[in-house]
N, C-alpha and C positions, 0 to 999 in steps of 0.2 A: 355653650352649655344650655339644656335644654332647662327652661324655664318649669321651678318644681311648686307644686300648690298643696295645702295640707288642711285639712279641715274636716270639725265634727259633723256629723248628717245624722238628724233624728228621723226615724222610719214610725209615721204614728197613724193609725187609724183606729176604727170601733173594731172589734173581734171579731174574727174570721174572713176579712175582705184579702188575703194575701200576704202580711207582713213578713210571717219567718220564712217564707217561700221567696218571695222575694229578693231577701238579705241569703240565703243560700244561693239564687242563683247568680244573684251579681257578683259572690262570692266566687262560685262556681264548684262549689264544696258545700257539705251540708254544716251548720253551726247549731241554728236553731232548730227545733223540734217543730214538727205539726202534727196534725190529724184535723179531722171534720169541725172535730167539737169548738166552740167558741171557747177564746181563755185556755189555751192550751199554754202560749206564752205566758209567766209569771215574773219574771226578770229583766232587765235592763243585759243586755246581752248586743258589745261591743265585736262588731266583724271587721277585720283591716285589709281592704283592698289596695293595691300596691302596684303601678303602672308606671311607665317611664316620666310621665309626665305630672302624676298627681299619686296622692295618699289619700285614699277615700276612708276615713272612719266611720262605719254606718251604726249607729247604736239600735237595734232593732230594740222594741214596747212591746208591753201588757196591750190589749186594745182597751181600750178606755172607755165604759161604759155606765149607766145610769144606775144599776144597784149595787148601794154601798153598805148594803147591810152586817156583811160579815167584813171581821179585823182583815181576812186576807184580799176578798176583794179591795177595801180601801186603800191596802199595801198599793194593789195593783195600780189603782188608780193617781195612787201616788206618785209612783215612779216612772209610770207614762206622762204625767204630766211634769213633773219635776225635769225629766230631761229635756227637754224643750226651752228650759232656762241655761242657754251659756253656749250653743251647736252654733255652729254658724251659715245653716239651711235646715230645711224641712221639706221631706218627702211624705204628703200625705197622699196614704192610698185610699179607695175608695171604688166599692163593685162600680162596674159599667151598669149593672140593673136597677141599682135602686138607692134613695139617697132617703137615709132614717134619722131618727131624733138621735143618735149616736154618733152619725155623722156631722150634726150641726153642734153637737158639743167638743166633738174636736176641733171644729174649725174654730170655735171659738176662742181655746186656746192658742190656736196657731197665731190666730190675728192678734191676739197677746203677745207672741215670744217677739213681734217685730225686727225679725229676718227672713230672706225671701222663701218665701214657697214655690215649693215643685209638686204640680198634682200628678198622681199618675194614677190612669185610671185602669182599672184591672180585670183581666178575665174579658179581654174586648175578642179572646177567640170562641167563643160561646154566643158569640153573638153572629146567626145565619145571614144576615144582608148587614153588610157593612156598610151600606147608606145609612142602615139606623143607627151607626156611630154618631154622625155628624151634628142631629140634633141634640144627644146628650151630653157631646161634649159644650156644646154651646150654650145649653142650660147651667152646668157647671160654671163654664167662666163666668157668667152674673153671678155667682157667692161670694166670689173673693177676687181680691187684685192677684195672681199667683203671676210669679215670674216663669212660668212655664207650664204647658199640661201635655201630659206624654201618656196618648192608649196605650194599653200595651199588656200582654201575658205572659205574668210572672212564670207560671208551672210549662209554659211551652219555647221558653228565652224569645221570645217575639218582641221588639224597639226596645231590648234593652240596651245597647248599643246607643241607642238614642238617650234615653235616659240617663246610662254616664259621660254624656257629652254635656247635657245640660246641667251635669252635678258639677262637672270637671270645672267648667267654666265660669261657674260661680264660687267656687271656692278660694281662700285669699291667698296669694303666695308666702313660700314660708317654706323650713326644711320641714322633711319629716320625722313623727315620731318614733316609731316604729322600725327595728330592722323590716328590712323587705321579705323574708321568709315567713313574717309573723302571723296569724289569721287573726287570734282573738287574745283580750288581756284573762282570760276566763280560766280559771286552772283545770288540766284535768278532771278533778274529781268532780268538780261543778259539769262539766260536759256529761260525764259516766252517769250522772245522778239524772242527768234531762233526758240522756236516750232510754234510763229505764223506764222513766213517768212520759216518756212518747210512746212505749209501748204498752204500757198499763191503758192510757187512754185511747189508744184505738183500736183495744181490744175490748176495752168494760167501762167507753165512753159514757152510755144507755145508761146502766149501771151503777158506777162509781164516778158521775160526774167531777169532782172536786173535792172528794174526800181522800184525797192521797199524795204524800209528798215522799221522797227520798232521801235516805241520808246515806255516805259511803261511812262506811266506817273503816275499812281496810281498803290500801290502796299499796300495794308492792312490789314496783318495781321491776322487774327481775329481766335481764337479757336475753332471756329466750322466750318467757311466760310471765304476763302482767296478772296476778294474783288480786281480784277483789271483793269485796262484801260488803255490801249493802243492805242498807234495812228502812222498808217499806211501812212508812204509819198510815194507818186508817185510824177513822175515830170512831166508829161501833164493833161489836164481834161479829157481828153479821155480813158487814163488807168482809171482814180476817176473808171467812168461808169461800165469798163468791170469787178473792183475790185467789187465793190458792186452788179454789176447785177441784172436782170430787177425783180424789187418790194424786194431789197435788198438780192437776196437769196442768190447771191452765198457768202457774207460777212456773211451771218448768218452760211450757209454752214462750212466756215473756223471756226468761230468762234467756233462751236458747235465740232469738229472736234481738234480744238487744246485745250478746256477746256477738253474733252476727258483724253486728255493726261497727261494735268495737275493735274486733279483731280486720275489720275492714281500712278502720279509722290509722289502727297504731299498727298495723303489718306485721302484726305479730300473736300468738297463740294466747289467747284471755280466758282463764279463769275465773267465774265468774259464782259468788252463792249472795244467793235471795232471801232474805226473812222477811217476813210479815210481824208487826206489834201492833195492837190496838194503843192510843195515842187520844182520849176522849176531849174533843175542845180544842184540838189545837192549829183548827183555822179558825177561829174566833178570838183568841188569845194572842195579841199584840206581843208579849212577851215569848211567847213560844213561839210564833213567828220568825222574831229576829234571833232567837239561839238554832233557827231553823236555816238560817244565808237569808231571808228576807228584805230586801232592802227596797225601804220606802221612797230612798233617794229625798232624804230631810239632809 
């Protein structure tokens, strides 16, 4: 009987170095949401890879970053760091270009959670001479003791193969949790709500940086046709405007655009209607936060 291994993997870096890139392609499915923008992740957002030999649970993070001035950033910061207590590995990503004050505060905590690290260093296909890999990854291993560092390009699947060799192998033996069909513990409507706010933000990143969250409010079902509706908070009337834009297009735009994806996701024909509400304060508001899915991971 082939020997089975099971264990949590925290995916943690500063914003925008690759993280839900990453955890989709290891996946080899999409889970988590990206775009350009930093902070596009807001959730702790569980992916279950599933191989003859192991049960890889990767929790993809918030990137975790220096201003914590607003209630939701500190969410964020919250729950990238909080998961980090209790995984039994860490995969810190980190560009191959350049190493910031948001990089040394997540090491920081990693050398906290004291279980091994795996660095992976990302986006090493952007780089024209790959000689000048060698001295950056070199530079790297003087930061930290990491039990392992693996180049590699998340968006182009390049040494990731490499990488779940050195996840596999650190992981403790043990059944798994998870049937084997499973992707994510994440309910639908928690997915439905993230592909609409990936579309929002990589259309009116510029724009609407972080002034917009998603709620489902309808979610139905049905055998032939998944019927849903969702409603879109902003917190000024002047965002409403630029979300909807002029004779509703650019809402139709998104919507048309994230049913896309859905009806991709579930093989089947989605219904899909879009509101807009104005919502004032309510990334600042710790309480409206958590009646929002928030979760600080306290």
């Amino acid at each position: 009987m082939t020997e089975q291994r099971c264990g949590y993997i925290a995916i943690v870096g500063r914003p925008n170095v690759g993280k839900s890139t990453l955890l989709n392609h290891l996946l080899g499915q999409k889970l988590s949401i990206t775009s350009r923008k930093p902070q596009t992740t807001r959730h702790q957002i569980l992916g279950i890879k599933t191989t003859d030999s192991a049960q890889m649970l990767f929790v993809d993070t918030p990137g975790i970053h220096g201003d914590g001035e607003r209630a939701l950033n500190r969410f964020m910061n919250r729950a990238a760091g909080s998961v980090m207590n209790g995984v039994d590995l860490i995969v810190m990503v980190v560009d191959r270009g350049e190493w910031r004050d948001d990089d040394e505060r997540v090491l920081s905590g990693v050398k906290a959670a004291g279980v091994p690290v795996i660095l992976a260093v990302n986006k090493v296909d952007l780089e024209q001479n790959p000689n000048q890999i060698l001295p950056v990854l070199q530079s790297l291993s003087e930061r930290g003791d990491f039990a392992a560092i693996v180049p590699l390009s998340a968006l182009r699947d390049q040494k990731l193969e490499v990488l779940e060799k050195e996840i596999t192998a650190r992981l403790p033996e043990g059944p798994y949790l998870f049937a084997d069909d499973e992707l994510t513990d994440r309910s639908m409507r928690f997915i439905v709500a993230e592909i609409v706010r990936e579309k929002i933000t990589r259309q009116l990143g510029d724009e609407l940086p972080y002034a917009t969250t998603v709620e489902i409010e309808e979610y139905d079902d049905k055998e032939a046709v998944v019927h849903i509706s969702a409603l879109i908070l902003v917190e000024r009337k002047g965002q409403k405007g630029i979300l909807i834009g002029q004779g509703g297009s650019r809402l139709r735009q998104i919507g048309s655009e994230a049913r896309q994806d859905l009806e991709r996701m579930l093989e089947r024909k989605v219904m899909l209607n879009l509101w807009v509400k104005v919502r004032a304060g309510w990334a600042d508001d710790e309480r409206a936060l958590r009646s929002l899915g928030y979760d600080d991971g306290k």
